[in-house]
C-alpha positions as CSV (number, residue, x, y, z in Angstrom):
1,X,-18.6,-19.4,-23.5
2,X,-14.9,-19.0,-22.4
3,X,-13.3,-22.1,-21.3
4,X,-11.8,-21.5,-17.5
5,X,-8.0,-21.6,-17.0
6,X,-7.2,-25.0,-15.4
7,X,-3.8,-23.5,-13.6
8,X,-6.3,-20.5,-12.2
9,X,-5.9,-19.6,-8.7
10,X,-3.2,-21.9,-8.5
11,X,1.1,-21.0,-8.5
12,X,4.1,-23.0,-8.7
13,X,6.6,-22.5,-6.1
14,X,9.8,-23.5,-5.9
15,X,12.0,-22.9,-3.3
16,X,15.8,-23.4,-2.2
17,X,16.4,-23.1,1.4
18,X,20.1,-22.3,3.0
19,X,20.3,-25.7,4.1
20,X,20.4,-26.6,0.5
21,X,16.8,-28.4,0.6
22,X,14.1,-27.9,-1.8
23,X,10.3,-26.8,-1.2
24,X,8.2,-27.3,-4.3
25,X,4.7,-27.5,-4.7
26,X,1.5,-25.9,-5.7
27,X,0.0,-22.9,-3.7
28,X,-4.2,-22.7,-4.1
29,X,-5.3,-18.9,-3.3
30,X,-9.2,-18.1,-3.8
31,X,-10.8,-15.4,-2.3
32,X,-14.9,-15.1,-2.5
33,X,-17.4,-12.9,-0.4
34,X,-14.0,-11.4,2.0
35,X,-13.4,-14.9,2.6
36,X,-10.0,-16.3,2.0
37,X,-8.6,-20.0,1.7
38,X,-5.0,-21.0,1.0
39,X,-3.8,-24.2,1.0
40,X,0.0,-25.4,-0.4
41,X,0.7,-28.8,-1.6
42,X,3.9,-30.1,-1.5
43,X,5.3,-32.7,-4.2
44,X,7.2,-34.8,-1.9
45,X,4.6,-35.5,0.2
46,X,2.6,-36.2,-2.5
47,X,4.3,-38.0,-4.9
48,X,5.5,-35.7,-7.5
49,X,4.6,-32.6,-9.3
50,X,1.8,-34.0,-11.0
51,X,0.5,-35.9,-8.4
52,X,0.7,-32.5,-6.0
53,X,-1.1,-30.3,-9.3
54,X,-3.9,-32.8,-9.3
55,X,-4.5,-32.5,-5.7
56,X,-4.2,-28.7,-5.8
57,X,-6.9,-28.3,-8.8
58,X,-9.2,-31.1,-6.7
59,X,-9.3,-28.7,-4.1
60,X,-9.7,-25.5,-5.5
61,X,-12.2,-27.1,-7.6
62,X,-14.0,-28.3,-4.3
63,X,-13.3,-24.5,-2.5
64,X,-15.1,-23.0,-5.4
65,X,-18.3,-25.1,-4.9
66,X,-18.5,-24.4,-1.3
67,X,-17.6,-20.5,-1.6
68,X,-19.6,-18.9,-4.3
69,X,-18.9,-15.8,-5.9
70,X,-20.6,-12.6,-6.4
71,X,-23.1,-12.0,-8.8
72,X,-22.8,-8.9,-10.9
73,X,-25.6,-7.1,-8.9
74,X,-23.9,-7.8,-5.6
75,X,-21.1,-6.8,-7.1
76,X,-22.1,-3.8,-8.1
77,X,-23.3,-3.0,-4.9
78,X,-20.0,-3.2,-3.2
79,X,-18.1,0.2,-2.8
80,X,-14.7,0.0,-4.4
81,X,-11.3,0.9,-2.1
82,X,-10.9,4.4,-3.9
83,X,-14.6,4.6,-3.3
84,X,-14.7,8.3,-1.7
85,X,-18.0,9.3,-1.4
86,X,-19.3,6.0,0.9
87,X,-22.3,5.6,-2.0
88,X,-21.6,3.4,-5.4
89,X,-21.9,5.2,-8.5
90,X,-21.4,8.6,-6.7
91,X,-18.7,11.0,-7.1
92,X,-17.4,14.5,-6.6
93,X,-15.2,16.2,-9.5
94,X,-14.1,19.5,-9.9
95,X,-13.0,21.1,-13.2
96,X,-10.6,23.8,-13.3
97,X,-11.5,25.7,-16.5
98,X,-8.1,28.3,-17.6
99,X,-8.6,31.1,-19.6
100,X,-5.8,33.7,-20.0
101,X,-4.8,34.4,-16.2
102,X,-8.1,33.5,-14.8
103,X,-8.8,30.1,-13.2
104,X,-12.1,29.0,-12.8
105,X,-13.1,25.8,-10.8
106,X,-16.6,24.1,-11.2
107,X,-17.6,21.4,-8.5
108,X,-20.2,18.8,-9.5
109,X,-21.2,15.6,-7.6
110,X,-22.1,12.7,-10.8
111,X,-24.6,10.0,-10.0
112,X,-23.7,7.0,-12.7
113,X,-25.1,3.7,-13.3
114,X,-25.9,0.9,-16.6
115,X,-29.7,1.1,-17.9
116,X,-31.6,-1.6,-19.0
117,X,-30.0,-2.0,-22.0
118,X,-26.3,-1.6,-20.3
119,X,-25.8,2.1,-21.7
120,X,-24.1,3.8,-19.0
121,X,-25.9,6.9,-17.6
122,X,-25.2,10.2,-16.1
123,X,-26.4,13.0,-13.9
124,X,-24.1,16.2,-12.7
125,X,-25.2,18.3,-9.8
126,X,-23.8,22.0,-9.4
127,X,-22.0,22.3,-5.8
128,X,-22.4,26.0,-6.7
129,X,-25.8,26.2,-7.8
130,X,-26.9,23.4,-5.2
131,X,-24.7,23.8,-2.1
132,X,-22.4,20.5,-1.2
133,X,-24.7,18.8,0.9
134,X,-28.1,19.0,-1.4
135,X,-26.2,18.6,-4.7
136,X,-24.6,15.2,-3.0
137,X,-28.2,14.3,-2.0
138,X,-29.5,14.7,-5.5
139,X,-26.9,12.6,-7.0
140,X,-27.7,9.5,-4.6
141,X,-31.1,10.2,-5.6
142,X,-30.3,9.8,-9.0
143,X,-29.0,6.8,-8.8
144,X,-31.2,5.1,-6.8
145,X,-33.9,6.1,-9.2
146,X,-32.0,4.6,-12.5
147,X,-30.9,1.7,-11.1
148,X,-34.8,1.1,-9.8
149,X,-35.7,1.8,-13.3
150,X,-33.1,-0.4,-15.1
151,X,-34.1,-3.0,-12.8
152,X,-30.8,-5.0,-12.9
């Protein structure tokens, strides 16, 4: 297993203000389950920049006990920001298929999700041969079925 980063979540700032004073320290940032904690620690207040470090990594170590992450399935289950559809693993395409001066366009809505043995799979529903609505309804349908039978 991969050893974790001892500097993660942490940054080093350091900071000249116009007064000519100096703002160092080390800025903790974690951010689990749309929860966020941000804490900076400053190495004159805490004697130095390895005594402000040490403090910094104690409490992000302590903010990671308390706030958990995800687990792959919830994960999975959370709708990404470019998520247009409102349903995981769904999606509309179209393809645009040029031959000589004729365009043709093909609308599908894919269903996609991991098996069992983490092979990704895929279904493709016709907007043409389905009609928007029921082809989008198949492909939720789809992927509610594989993920049932992957059982992940």
């Amino acid at each position: 297993m991969a050893r974790k980063n001892p500097r993660r979540n942490l940054t080093r700032i350091d900071l000249r203000a116009r007064n000519g004073k100096a703002i160092s320290g080390w800025e903790v940032r974690i951010q689990r389950r749309r929860e966020r904690v941000q804490k900076f620690f400053c190495d004159s207040k805490l004697g130095g920049k390895r005594a402000a470090l040490r403090a910094a990594q104690a409490f992000r170590d302590q903010t990671e006990i308390k706030l958990k992450p995800l687990s792959v399935a919830d994960r999975a289950q959370l709708p990404s920001k470019r998520n247009q559809s409102g349903t995981v693993g769904v999606r509309r395409q179209q393809q645009i298929d040029r031959r000589g001066d004729y365009e043709y366009r093909y609308s599908y809505w894919i269903a996609q999700w991991t098996d069992g043995l983490g092979r990704r799979k895929t279904r493709s529903f016709s907007v043409h041969q389905f009609g928007e609505k029921k082809a989008r309804q198949l492909a939720v349908a789809a992927r509610e079925a594989g993920v049932k039978r992957a059982k992940r």
